[in-house]
ROMI-142445 format. One record per residue (C-alpha): residue number from 1; residue in one letter; x, y, z. Coordinates in steps of 0.25 Angstrom, whole numbers. Layout:
// residues N
{atom NUM "A" {X Y Z}}
...
***
This chain:
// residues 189
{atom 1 "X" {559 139 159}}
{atom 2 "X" {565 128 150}}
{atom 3 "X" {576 119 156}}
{atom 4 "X" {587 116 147}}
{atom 5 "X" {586 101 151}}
{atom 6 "X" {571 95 147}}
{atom 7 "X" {573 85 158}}
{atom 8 "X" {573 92 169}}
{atom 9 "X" {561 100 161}}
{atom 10 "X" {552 87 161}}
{atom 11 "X" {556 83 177}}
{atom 12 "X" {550 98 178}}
{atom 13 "X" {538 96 172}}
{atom 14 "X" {537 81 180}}
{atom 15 "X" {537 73 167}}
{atom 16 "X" {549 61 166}}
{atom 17 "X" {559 63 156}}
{atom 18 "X" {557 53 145}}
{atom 19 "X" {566 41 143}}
{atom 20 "X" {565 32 130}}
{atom 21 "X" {559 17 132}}
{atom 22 "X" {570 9 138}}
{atom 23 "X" {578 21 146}}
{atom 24 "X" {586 33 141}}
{atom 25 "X" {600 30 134}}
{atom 26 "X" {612 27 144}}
{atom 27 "X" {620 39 137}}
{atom 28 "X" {614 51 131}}
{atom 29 "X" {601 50 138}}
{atom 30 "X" {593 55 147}}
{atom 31 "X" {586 50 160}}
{atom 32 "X" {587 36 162}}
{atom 33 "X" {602 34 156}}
{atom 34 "X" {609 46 165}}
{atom 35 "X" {616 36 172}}
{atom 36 "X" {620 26 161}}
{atom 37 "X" {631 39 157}}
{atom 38 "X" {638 39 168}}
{atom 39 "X" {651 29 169}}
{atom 40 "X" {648 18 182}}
{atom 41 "X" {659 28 190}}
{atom 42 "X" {651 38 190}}
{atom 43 "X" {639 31 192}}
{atom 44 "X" {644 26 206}}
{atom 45 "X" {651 41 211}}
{atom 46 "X" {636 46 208}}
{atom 47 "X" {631 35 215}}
{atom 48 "X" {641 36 226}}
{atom 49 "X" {638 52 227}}
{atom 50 "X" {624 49 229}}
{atom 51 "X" {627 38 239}}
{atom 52 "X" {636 48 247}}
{atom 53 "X" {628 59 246}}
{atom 54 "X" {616 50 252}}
{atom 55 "X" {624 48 264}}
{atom 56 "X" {626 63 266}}
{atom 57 "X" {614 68 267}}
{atom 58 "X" {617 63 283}}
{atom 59 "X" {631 69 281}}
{atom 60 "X" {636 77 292}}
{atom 61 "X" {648 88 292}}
{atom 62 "X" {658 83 298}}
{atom 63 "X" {664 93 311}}
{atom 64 "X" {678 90 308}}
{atom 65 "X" {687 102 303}}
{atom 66 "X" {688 103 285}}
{atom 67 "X" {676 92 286}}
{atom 68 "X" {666 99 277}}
{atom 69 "X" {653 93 270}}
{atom 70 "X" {646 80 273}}
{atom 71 "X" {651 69 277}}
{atom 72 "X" {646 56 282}}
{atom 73 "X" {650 51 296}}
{atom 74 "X" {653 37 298}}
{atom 75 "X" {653 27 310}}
{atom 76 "X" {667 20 310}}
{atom 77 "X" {672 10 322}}
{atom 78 "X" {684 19 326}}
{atom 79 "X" {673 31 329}}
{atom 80 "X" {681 39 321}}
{atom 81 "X" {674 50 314}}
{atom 82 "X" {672 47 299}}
{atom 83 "X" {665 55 287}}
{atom 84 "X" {661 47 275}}
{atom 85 "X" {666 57 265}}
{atom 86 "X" {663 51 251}}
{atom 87 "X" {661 38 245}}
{atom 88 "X" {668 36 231}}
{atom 89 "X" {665 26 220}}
{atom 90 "X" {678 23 212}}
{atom 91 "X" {680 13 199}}
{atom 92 "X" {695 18 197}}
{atom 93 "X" {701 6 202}}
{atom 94 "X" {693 -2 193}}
{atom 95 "X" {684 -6 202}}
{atom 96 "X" {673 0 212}}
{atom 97 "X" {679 7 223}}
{atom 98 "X" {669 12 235}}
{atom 99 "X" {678 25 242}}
{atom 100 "X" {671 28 257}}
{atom 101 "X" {680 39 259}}
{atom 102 "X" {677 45 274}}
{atom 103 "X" {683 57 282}}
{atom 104 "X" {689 52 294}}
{atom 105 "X" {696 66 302}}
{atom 106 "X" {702 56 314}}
{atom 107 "X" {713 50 304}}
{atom 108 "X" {719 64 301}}
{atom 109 "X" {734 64 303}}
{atom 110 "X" {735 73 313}}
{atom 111 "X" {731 67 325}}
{atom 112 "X" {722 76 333}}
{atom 113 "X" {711 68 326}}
{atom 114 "X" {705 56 332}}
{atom 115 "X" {695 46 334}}
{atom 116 "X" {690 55 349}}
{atom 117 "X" {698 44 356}}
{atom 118 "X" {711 51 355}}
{atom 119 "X" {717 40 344}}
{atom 120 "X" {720 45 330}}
{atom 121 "X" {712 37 320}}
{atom 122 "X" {723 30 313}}
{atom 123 "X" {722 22 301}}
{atom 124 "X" {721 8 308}}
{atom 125 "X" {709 13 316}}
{atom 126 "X" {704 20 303}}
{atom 127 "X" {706 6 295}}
{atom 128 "X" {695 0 304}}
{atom 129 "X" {684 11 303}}
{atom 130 "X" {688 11 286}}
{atom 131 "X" {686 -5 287}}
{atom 132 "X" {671 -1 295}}
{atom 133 "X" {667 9 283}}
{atom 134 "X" {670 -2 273}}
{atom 135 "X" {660 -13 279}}
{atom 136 "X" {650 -3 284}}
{atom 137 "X" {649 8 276}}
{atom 138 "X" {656 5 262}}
{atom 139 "X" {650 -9 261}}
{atom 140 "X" {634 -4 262}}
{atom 141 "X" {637 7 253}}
{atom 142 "X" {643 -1 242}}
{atom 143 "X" {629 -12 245}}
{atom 144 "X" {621 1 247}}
{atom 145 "X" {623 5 232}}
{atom 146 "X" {626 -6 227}}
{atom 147 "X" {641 -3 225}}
{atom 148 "X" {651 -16 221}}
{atom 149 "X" {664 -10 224}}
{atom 150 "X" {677 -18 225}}
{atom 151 "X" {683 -9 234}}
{atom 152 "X" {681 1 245}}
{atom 153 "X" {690 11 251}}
{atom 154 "X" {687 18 263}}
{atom 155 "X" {695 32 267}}
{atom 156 "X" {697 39 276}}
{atom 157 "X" {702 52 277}}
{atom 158 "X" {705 63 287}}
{atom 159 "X" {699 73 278}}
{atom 160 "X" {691 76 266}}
{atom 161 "X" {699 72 254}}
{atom 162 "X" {694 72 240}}
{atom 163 "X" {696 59 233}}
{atom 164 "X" {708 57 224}}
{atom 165 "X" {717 69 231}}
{atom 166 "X" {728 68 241}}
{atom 167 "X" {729 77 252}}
{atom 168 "X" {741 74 260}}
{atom 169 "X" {737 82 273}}
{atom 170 "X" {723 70 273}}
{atom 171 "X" {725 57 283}}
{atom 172 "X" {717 46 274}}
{atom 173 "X" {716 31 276}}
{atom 174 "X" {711 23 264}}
{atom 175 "X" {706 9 264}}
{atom 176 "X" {701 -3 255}}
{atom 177 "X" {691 -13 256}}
{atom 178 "X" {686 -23 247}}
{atom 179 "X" {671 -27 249}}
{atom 180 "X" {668 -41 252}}
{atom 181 "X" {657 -48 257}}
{atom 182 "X" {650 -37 264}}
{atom 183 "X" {664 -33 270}}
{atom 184 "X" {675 -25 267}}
{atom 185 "X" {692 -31 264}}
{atom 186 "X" {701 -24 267}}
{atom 187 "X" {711 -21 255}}
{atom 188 "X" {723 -16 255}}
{atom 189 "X" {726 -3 246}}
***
């Protein structure tokens, strides 16, 4: 059988591919300069992809109606169900932004949700669990992978939504915090 790529041809016959004194070449070259192509955003997104695709390997599916695919459930004070859905690396702004995005069904608008005390989740009880997300599970990840990003947004949603589109019939609550001394500042959008 020849293989139209001789790299995979020498990993097949358990010899290392050969790379020059010194490393490959950043651009153009093979092996040790793959990841020196690639821009720093997409360097983070992959980064970020592996991170979140770490954490779901002990995903669960979600029982709520049109939640489909692995999520990650979360502990939040409220007791509130929420589902980390994704998290997204963002240099738009002009500076790192870390996105926790979660799936939280108790926000939806249309009030037979709730919390399994009776109350409707509302923004204000919401804000609280967003704020616990920020100090606990956004600040590890961003020390974790060694991440300095100047903001971090925590969403919630009452459905999946795909980043960057609208979708009026979705309930979403949306908050920023600055990271500072091991904690997260509040700041206003």
């Amino acid at each position: 059988m020849i293989r139209s790529n001789q790299h995979q041809t020498a990993r097949a016959n358990g010899e290392a591919p050969a790379t020059p004194p010194g490393g490959a070449q950043a651009i153009g070259g093979r092996g040790c300069g793959l990841v020196g192509w690639l821009s720093p955003v997409v360097n983070r997104i992959v980064l970020a992809t592996a991170a979140l695709l770490w954490l779901t390997v002990q995903a669960v599916r979600a029982d709520e109606p049109g939640l489909t695919g692995a999520f990650v459930p979360v502990t939040v004070p409220s007791g509130q169900q929420v589902l980390l859905s994704e998290v997204l690396l963002d240099e738009t702004p002009g500076a790192l932004w870390a996105r926790f995005r979660f799936v939280a069904p108790a926000i939806s608008r249309q009030g037979a949700l709730s919390d399994g005390a009776g109350a409707a989740m509302d923004f204000q009880r919401s804000a609280a669990d967003m704020e616990h997300l920020c100090d606990s599970l956004a600040l590890d990840y961003l020390h974790k992978h060694e991440l300095a990003a100047s903001m971090v947004v925590i969403s919630f949603s009452d459905r999946p939504v795909e980043f960057g589109t609208a979708d009026p019939e979705a309930t979403q609550f949306f908050e920023a915090y600055r990271p500072d001394d091991g904690g997260c500042i509040w700041e206003a959008f």
